[in-house]
Every structure is written in C-alpha cells, then in structure tokens.
C-alpha positions as CSV (number, residue, x, y, z in Angstrom):
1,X,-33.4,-14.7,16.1
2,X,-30.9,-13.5,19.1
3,X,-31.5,-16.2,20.7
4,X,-30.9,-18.5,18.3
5,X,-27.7,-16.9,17.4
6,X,-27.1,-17.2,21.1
7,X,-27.0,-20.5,21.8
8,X,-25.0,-21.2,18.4
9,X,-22.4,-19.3,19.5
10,X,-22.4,-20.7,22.8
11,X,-23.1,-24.4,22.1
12,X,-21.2,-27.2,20.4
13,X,-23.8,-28.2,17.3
14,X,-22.8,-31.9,17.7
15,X,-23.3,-32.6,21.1
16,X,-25.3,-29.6,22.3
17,X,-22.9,-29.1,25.2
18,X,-21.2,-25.4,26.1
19,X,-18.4,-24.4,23.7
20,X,-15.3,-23.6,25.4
21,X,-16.3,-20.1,25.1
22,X,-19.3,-20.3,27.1
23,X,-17.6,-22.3,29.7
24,X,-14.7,-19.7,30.1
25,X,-16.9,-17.1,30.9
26,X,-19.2,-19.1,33.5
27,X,-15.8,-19.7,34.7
28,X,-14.7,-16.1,35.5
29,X,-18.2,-15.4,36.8
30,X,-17.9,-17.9,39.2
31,X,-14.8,-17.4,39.9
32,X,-15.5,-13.7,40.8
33,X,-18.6,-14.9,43.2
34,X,-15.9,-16.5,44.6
35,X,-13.7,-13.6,45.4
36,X,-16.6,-11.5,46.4
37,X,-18.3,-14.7,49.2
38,X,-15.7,-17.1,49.4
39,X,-18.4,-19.7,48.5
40,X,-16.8,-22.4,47.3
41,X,-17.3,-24.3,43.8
42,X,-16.4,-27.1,41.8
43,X,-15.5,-27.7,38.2
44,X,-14.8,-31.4,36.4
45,X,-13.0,-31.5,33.3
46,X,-11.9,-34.7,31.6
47,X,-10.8,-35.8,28.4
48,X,-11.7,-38.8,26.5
49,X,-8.4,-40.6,26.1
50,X,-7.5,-42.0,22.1
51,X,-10.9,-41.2,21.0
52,X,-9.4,-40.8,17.5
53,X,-8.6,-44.5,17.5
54,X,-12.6,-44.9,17.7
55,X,-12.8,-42.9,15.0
56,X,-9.8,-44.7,12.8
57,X,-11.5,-48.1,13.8
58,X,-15.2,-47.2,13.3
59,X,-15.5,-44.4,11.3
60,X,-17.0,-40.9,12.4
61,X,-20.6,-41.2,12.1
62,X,-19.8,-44.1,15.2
63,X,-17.7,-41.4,16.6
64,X,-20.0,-38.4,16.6
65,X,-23.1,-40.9,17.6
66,X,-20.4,-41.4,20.8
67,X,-20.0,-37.8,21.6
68,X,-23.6,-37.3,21.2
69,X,-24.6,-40.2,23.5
70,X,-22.5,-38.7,26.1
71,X,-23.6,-35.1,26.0
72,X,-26.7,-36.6,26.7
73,X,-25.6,-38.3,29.6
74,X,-24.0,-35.3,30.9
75,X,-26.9,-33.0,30.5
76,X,-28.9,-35.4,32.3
77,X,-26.5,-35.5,35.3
C-alpha cells in the first residue's frame, strides 16, 4: 500500500511520467552528486508549444491520448 501511495504521489496519473515534485528532488540529488564529484549531468526540459489549441480543435480525450503517446515515447527513450 506504500508503494502505491508512492508512486501516486510521485507520478502524473495520465501519462505515467514524474510529477514536478519527483523531478525536483532527483534534481537537488543530483545536483548535490555534483557538488560532492564534479561529475557532470544533463537535464532536457521542453514544452509543448499551443497544445491547448489541440485540445480547442480536437477535444481532450485527442489531447490526453497525445500526452499519453508521448510519455510513452519518453519512457522508452
């Protein structure tokens, strides 16, 4: 049951990618590994530009099969 509770708390229910929560505090972590080894890392962000207009033109059961479809492809990345 704790982890369940878990991963709802630390995962977006639609697209079953981390919450911005979760992804803050990976953040920090390896942000401090960084300060400790100087290893370096990397982090991509990006933002889906005038996604609302997909949702205004096709409704949002298009939209959130969208946002699905590419947490998949993420996760499989």
């Amino acid at each position: 049951m704790n982890d369940e509770l878990k991963a709802l708390s630390e995962m977006d229910q639609l697209t079953g990618l981390y919450n911005r929560r979760k992804i803050e505090t990976h953040l920090y972590s390896e942000f401090t590994r960084y300060i400790r080894h100087k290893e370096v890392f990397s982090i991509i962000l990006f933002d889906i530009d005038n996604f609302k207009s997909i949702n205004d033109k096709y409704g949002h059961s298009i939209g959130d099969f969208l946002l699905k479809e590419l947490g998949t492809l993420l996760k499989n990345i």
